[in-house]
N, C-alpha and C positions, 0 to 999 in steps of 0.2 A: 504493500500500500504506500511504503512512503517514497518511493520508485516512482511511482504514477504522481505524486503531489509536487515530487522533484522536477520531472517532466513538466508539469501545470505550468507552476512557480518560471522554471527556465525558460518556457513559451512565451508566457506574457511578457515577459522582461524584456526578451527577443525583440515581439512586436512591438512591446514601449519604444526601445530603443532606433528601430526600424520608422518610425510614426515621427517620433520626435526628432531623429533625421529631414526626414521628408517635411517637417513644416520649417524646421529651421533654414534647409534650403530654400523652399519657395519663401519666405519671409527676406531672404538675404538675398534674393531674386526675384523683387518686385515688378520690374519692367516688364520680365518674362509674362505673368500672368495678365498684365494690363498695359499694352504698348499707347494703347491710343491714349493713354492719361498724359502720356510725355507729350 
């Protein structure tokens, strides 16, 4: 059991990590998502 909660735990962390990648790049590449603002 604590094999599968280890698994759970490492997952989500994963996607956090993956997630808050992904916004930190579009946040630090704002032109990209809205060219027409410039």
């Amino acid at each position: 059991m604590t094999s599968d909660y280890t698994t759970a735990i490492a997952g989500l962390i994963a996607i956090a990590v993956v997630l808050t990648g992904m916004v930190a790049f579009v946040l630090s590449r704002p032109s990209d998502l809205s060219p027409d603002s410039r």
